[in-house]
C-alpha positions as CSV (number, residue, x, y, z in Angstrom):
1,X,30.7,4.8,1.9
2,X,31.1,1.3,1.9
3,X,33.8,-1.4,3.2
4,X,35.9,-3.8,1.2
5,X,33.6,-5.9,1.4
6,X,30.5,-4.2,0.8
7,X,29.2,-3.4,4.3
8,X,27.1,-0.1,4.2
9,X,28.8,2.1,6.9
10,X,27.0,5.1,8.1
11,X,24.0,5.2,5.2
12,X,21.9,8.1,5.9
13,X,18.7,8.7,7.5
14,X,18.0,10.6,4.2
15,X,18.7,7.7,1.7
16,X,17.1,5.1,3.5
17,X,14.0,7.0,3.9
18,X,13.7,8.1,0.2
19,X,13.4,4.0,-0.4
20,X,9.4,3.8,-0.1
21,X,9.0,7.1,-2.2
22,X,11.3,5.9,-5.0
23,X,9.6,2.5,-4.9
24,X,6.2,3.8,-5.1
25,X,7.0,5.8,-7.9
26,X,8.5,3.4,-9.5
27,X,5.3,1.0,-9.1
28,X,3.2,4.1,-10.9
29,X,5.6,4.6,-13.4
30,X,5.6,1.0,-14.5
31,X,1.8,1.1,-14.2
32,X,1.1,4.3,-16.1
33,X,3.7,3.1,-19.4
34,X,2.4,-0.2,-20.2
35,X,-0.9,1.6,-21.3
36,X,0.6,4.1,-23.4
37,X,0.5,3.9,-26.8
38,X,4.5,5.7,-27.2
39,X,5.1,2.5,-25.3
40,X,3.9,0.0,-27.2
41,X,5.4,1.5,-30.5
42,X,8.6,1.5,-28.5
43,X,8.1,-2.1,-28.1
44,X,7.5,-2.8,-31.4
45,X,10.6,-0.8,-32.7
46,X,12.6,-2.9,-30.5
47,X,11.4,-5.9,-31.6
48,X,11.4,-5.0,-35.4
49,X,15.0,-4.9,-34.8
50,X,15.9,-8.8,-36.4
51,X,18.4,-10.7,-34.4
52,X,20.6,-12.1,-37.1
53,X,20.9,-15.4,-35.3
54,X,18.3,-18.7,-36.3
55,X,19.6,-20.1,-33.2
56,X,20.1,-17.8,-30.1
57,X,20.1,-19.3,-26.3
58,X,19.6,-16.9,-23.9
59,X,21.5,-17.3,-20.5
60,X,21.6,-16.1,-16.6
61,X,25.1,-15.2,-15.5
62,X,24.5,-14.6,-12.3
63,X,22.6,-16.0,-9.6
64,X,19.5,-15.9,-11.3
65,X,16.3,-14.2,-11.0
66,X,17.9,-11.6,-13.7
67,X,15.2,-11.0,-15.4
68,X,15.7,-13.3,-18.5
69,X,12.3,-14.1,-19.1
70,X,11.4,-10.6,-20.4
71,X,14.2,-10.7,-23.0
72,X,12.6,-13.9,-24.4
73,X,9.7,-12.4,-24.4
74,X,10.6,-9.6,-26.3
75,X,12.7,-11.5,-28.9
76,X,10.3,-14.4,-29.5
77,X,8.3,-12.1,-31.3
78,X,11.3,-12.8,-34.0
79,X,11.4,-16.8,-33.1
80,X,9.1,-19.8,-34.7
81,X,10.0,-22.1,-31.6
82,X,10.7,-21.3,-28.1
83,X,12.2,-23.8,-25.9
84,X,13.4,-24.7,-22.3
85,X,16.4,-26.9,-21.7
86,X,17.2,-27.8,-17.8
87,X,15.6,-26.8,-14.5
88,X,12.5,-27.7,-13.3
89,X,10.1,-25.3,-11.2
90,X,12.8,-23.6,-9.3
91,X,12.9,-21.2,-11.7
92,X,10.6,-18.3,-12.3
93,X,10.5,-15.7,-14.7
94,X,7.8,-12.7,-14.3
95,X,6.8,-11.1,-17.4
96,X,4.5,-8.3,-18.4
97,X,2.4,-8.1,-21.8
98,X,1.7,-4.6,-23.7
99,X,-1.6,-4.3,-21.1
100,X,0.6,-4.5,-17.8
101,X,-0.5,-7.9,-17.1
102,X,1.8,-9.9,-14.9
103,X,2.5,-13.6,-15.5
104,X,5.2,-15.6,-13.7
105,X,5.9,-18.5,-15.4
106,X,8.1,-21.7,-13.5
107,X,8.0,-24.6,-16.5
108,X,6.0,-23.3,-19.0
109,X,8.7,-21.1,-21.7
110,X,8.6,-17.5,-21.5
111,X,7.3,-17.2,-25.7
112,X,4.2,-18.7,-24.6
113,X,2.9,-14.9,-24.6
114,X,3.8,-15.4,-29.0
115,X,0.7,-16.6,-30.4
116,X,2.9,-17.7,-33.2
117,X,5.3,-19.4,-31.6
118,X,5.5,-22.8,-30.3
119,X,6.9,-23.6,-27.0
120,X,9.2,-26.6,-26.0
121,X,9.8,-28.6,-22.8
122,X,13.2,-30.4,-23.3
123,X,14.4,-33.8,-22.2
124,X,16.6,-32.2,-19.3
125,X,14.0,-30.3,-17.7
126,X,12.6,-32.1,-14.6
127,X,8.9,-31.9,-14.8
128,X,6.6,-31.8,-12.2
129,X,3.0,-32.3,-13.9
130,X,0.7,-30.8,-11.3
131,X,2.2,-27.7,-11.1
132,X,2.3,-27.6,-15.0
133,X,-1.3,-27.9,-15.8
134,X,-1.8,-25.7,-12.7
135,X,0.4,-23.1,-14.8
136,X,-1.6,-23.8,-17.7
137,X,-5.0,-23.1,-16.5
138,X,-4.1,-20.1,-14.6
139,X,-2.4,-19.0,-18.6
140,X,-5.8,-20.0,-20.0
141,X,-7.6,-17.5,-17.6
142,X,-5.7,-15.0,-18.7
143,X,-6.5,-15.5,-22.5
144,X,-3.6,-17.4,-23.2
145,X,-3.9,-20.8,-24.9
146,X,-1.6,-23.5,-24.9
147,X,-3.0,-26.0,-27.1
148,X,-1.3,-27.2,-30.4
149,X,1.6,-24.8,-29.0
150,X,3.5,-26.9,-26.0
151,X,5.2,-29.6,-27.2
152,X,7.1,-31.9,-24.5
153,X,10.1,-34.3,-24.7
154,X,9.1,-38.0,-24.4
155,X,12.3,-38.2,-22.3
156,X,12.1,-35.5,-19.9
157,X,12.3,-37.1,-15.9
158,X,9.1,-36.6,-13.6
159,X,9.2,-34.5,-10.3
160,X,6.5,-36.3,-8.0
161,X,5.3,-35.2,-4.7
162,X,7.9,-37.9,-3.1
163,X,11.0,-35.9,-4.7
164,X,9.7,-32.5,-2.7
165,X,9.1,-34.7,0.4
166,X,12.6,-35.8,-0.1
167,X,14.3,-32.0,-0.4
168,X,12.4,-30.6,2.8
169,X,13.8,-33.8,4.6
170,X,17.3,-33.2,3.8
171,X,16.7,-29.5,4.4
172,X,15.4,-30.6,7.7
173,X,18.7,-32.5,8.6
174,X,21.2,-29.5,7.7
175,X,19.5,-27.4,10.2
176,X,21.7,-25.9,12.6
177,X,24.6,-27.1,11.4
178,X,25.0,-24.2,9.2
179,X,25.3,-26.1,6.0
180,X,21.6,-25.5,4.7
181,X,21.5,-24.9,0.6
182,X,18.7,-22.9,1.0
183,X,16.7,-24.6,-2.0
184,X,13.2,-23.6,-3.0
185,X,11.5,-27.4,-1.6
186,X,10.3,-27.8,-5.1
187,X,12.5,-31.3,-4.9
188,X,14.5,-30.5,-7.9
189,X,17.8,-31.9,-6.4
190,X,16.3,-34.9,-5.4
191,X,14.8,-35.1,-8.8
192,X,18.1,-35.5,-10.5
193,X,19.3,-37.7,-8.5
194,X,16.9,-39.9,-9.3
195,X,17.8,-39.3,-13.2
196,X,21.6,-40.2,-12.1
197,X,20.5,-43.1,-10.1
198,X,18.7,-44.2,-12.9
199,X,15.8,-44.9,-10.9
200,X,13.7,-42.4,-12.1
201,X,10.8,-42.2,-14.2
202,X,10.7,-40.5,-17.6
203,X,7.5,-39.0,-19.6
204,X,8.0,-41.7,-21.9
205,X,6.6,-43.9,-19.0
206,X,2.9,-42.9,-18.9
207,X,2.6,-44.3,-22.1
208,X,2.4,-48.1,-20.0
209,X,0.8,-47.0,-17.1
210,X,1.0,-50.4,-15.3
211,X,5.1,-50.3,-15.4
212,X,5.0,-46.8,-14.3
213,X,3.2,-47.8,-11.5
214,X,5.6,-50.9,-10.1
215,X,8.1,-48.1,-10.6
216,X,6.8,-45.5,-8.9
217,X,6.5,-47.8,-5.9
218,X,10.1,-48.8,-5.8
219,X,10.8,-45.2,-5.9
220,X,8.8,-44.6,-2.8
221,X,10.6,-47.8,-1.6
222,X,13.9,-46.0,-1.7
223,X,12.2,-42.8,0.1
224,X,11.2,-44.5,2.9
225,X,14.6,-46.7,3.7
226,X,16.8,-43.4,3.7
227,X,14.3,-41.4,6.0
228,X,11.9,-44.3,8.0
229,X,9.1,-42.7,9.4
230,X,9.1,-39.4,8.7
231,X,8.8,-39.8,4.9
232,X,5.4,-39.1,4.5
233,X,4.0,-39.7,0.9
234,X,0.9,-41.4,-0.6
235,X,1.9,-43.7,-3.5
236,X,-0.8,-45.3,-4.2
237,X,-3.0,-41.7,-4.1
238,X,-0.4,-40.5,-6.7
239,X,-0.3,-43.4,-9.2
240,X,-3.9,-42.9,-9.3
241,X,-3.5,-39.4,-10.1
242,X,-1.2,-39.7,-12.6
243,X,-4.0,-42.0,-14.3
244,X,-5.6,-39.1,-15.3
245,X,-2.1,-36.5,-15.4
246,X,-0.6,-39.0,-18.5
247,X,-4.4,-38.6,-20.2
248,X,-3.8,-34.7,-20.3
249,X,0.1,-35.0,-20.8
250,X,0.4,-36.9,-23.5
251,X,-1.0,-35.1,-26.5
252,X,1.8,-32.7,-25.9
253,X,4.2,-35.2,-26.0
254,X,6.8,-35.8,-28.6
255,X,10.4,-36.6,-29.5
256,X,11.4,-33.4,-29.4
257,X,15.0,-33.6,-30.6
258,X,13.7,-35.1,-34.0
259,X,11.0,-32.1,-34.0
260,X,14.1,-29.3,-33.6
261,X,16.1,-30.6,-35.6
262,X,13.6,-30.9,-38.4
263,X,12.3,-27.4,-37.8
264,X,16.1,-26.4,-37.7
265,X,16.8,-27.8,-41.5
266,X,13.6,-26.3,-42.2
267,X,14.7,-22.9,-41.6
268,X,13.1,-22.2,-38.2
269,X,14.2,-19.7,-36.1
270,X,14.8,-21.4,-32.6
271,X,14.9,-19.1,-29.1
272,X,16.7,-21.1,-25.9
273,X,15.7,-20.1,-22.9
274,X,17.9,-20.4,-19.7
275,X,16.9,-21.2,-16.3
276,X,18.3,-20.3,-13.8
277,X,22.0,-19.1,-14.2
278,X,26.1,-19.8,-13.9
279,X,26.9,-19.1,-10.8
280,X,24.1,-21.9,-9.8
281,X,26.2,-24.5,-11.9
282,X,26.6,-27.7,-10.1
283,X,29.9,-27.8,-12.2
284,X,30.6,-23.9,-12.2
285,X,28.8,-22.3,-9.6
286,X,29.3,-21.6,-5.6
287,X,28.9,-25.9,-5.1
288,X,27.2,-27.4,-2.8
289,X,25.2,-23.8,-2.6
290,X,24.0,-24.4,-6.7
291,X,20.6,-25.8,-8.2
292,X,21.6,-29.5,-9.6
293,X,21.4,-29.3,-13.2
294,X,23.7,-27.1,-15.4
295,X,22.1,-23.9,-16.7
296,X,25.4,-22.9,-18.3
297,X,25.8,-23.4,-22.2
298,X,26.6,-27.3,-21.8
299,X,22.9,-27.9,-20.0
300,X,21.4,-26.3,-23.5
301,X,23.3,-28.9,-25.4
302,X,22.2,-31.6,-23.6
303,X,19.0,-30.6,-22.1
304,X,17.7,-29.9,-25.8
305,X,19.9,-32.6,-28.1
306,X,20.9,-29.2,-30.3
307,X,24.5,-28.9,-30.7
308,X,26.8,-26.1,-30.2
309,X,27.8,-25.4,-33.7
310,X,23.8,-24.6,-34.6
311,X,24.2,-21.7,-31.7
312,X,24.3,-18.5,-33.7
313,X,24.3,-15.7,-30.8
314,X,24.6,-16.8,-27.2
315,X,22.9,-14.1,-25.2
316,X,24.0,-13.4,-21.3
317,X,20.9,-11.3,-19.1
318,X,22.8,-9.5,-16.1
319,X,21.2,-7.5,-13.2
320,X,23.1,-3.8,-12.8
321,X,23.4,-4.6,-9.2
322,X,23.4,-8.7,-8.1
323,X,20.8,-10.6,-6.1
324,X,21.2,-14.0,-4.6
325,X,18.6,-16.0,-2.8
326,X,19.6,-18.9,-0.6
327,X,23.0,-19.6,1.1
328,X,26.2,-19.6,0.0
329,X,29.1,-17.4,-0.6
330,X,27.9,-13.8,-2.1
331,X,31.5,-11.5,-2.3
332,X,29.8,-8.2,-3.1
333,X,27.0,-8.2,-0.7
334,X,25.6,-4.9,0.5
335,X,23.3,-5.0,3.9
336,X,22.0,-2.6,6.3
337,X,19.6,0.4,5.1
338,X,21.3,0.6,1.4
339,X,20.3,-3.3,0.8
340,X,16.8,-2.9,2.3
341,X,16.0,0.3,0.0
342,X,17.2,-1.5,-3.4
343,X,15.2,-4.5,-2.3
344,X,12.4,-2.8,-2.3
345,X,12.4,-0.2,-5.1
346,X,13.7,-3.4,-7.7
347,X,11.1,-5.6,-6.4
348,X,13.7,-8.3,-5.0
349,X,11.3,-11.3,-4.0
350,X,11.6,-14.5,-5.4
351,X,9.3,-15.2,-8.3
352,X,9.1,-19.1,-7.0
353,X,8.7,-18.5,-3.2
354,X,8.8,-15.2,-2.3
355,X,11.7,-14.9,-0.5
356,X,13.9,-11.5,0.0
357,X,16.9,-11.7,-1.9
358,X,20.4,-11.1,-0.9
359,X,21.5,-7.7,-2.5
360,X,25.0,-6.6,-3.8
361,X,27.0,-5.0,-6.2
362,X,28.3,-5.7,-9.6
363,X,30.5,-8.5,-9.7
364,X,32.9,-8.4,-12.7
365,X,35.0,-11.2,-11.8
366,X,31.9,-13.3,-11.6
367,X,31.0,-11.6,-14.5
368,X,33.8,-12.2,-16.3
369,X,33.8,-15.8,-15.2
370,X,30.4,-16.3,-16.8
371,X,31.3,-14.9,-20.3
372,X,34.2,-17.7,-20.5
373,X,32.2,-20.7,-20.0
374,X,29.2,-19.8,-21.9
375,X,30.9,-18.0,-24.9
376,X,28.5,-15.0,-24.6
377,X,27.9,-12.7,-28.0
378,X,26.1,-9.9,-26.5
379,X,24.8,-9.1,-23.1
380,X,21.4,-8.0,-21.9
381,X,21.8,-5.7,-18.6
382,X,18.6,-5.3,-17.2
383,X,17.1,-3.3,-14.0
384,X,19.3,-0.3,-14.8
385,X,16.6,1.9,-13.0
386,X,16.5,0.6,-9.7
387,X,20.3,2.6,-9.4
388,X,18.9,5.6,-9.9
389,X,18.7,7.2,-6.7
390,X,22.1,6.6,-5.7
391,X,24.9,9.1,-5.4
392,X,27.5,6.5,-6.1
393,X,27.8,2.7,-7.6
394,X,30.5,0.3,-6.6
395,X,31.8,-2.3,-8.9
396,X,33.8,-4.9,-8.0
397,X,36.5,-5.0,-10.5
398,X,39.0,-8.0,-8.4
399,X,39.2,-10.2,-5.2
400,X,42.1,-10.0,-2.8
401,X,43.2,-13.3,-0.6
402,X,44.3,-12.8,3.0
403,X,48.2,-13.2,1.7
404,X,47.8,-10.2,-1.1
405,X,46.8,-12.4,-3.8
406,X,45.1,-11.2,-6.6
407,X,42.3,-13.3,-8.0
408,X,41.0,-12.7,-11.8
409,X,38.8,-15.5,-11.8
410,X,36.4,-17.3,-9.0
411,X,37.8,-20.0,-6.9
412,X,37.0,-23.2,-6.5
413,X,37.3,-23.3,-2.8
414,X,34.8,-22.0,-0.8
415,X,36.5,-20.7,2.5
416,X,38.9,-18.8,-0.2
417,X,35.8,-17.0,-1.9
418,X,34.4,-16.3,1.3
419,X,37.4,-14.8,2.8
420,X,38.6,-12.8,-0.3
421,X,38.4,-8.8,-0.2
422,X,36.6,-7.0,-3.1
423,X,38.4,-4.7,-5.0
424,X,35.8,-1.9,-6.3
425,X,35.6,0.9,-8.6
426,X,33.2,3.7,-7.6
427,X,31.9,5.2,-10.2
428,X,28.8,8.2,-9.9
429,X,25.1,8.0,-9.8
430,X,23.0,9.7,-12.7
431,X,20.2,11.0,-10.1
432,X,17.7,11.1,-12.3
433,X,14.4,9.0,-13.6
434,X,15.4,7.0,-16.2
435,X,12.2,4.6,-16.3
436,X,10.9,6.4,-19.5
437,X,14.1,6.4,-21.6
438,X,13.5,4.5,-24.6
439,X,16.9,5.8,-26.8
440,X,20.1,5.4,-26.1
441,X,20.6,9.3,-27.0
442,X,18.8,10.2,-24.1
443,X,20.5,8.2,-21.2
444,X,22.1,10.1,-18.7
445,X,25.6,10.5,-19.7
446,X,26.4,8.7,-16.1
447,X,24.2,6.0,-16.9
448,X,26.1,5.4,-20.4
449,X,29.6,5.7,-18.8
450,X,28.3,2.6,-16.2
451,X,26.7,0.3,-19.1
452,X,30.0,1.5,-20.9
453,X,32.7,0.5,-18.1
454,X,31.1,-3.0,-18.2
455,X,31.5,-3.1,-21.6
456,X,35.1,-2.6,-21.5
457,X,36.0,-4.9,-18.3
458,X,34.3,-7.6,-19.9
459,X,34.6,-7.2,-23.7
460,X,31.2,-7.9,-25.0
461,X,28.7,-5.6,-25.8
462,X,26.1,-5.1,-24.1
463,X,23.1,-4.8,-26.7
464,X,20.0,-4.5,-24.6
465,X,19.5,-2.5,-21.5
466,X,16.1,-2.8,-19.0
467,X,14.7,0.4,-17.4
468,X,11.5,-1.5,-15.9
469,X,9.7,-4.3,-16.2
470,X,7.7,-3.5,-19.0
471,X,8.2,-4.8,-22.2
472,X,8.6,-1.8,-24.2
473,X,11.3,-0.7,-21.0
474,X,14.3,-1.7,-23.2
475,X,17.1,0.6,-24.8
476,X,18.7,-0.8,-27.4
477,X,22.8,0.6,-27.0
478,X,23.5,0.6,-31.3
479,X,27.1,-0.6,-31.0
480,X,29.9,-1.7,-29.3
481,X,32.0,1.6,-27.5
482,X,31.4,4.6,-26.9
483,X,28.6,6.0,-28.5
């Protein structure tokens, strides 16, 4: 059983035990389906089905690492035009093709593996061009061809080498005081606050190379007043390099709100792909413990220059259980041997940098929280598998305060959501493989009554449901209710 607050209290020997087994055959089942051929026509007849929706943005609503980039995958099969709207290389979305190969993609959009469509780096992504032709060539070697595909805003902000200098420094100065964010060092913070500074550089800027390089310097200028000596960067080494970097860039450079917005009255379908997710909003999420853009449904507007009203269906991808990497407050967190075995058998290490993540149960209120600000239309759960082995699931359903309080929604104030007490619902385990289940007909009946009870707490349906990583490991639930 577990506490209140989702402290494992006397797991057995048993369960914990049965963690590498599950996980290893887990790892063969995932390897053995991709190759079938029942797979790939289950693939196929999933994404046959037609998403009535030109536009549809596709969301985290958790704290990321969801698994949103599969979805995209699978859907932009339907889409002309796949694009990314905030983030920079923070994020990380793994993906597998109908042969079982493994990409994980960081800047580069998820419907890169659609030969047909094209792919689109908006102005609010923060763009660090290194790693992006790194990404690039390691896509090439793998059969997959970017050229005449990528397009990239002319007004997206850089990420140099400086900015990533910048995060481990402040990273550096929270130690020990307990007040660490936890960020991936991939200096997208200090990226944007360059943008809000307005003393960054934009893509635009490679086009007069000169310019960009008496700007570049004034940005290292700034690095090395805050920090003295132990900024370390080369600034002259990088404006060199980026002689070369705007040669390759800027081909795939355009003004890519005139370009959607022309394919939009053109009758293109459009896919949005999210990065990262809500509860990492700088406006909405656990702040200061967030990324520092907004991945909700406002960072798509302006990240993109597409307005809400073209936004035909506005997608939300949520784990079964939750995961959390970094600090910050995490109210349904499990530990002990329970955590330790779900890490494992769902894989749960960061796509960016490898680190464990933080393991709990469904959070509804979160959940629920989520759904408000981003206006969701259906919901994608994915990882549904990785319960399997467990007798019972907890979902937390409310918060308690110290004083008796009941909290619907997710506070503001920190020490409240840290000290509040989950309410849960328990609700029982299906025990049984359900990695090969392609139909919703053939779910465990336990499995539908947990994919069902989030559908009634939270009022959307919940269209799409992940049983591996694969592509084709996606059950399509055909309506809202019980079925």
């Amino acid at each position: 059983m577990l506490s209140s607050h989702g402290l494992a209290s006397g797991t057995s020997a048993r369960s914990a035990g049965r963690a590498p087994a599950a996980a290893l055959r887990y790892a063969r089942l995932c390897s053995a389906r991709t190759h079938s051929r029942s797979s790939r026509l289950a693939a196929a007849a999933v994404a046959a089905e037609r998403l009535d929706a030109q536009v549809c943005v596709v969301l985290g609503t958790q704290w990321g690492d969801e698994g949103k980039g599969k979805l995209v995958d699978i859907l932009a099969q339907q889409y002309d035009i796949v694009a990314r709207a905030q983030g920079g290389a923070n994020a990380g979305h793994t993906i597998y093709d109908d042969a079982g190969n493994k990409y994980a993609l960081h800047l580069v959009p998820s419907g890169i593996l659609n030969r047909n469509s094209t792919c689109v780096i908006g102005n609010g992504v923060v763009l660090h061009l290194p790693g992006l032709f790194e990404e690039i060539e390691n896509l090439k070697k793998k059969g997959v061809s970017v050229e005449g595909r990528l397009k990239i805003s002319d007004r997206a902000h850089l990420l140099f080498d400086l900015h990533k200098e910048i995060d481990g420094l402040r990273e550096a100065e929270l130690a020990g005081t307990g007040k660490q964010i936890g960020t991936t060092k991939r200096g997208i913070g200090p990226a944007y606050s360059s943008k809000a500074t307005r003393n960054g550089l934009r893509v635009c800027d490679l086009h007069k190379l000169d310019t960009f390089a008496d700007k570049l310097r004034k940005l290292s200028m700034d690095g090395e007043k805050r920090f003295g000596a132990g900024f370390s960067y080369d600034v002259e080494g990088d404006i060199e390099k980026y002689q070369e970097l705007a040669r390759k860039v800027l081909p795939f450079v355009t003004d890519t709100v005139e370009y959607l917005h022309t394919a939009y009255d053109d009758g293109k379908r459009i896919l949005i792909e999210g990065a990262n997710a809500t509860m990492l909003d700088v406006d909405f999420g656990t702040y200061p413990y967030v990324t520092s853009s907004n991945p909700s449904i406002g960072g798509i507007a302006t990240g993109l220059g597409l307005p809400p009203t073209k936004y035909d269906a506005v997608v939300g991808v949520v784990k079964a259980y939750t995961t959390r990497v970094g600090s910050g407050p995490y109210p349904t967190e499990i530990f002990g041997d329970l955590a330790e075995g779900l890490r494992e058998i769902g894989r749960e290490y960061g796509t960016t940098t490898g680190r464990p993540r933080r393991i709990g149960w469904m959070d509804i209120v979160a959940l629920r929280y989520s759904c408000k600000i981003n206006g969701l239309t259906h919901l994608n759960i994915t990882k549904l598998d990785v319960l399997s082995e467990l007798d019972e699931i907890k979902v937390g359903v409310a918060y308690k305060t110290p004083d008796g309080q009941m909290l619907r929604s997710v506070p503001a104030d920190l020490e409240t959501l840290e000290n509040v007490e989950v309410v849960y619902e328990t609700l029982p385990g299906w025990k049984s493989d359900i990695s090969a289940v392609r139909d919703w007909k053939d779910m465990p009946q336990a499995a539908k009554d947990y994919v069902q009870r989030m559908e009634d707490l939270i009022g959307i349906h919940c269209k799409w449901i992940g049983v591996g990583p694969g592509r084709d490991a996606l059950v399509v639930k055909p309506s809202m209710g019980k079925c």
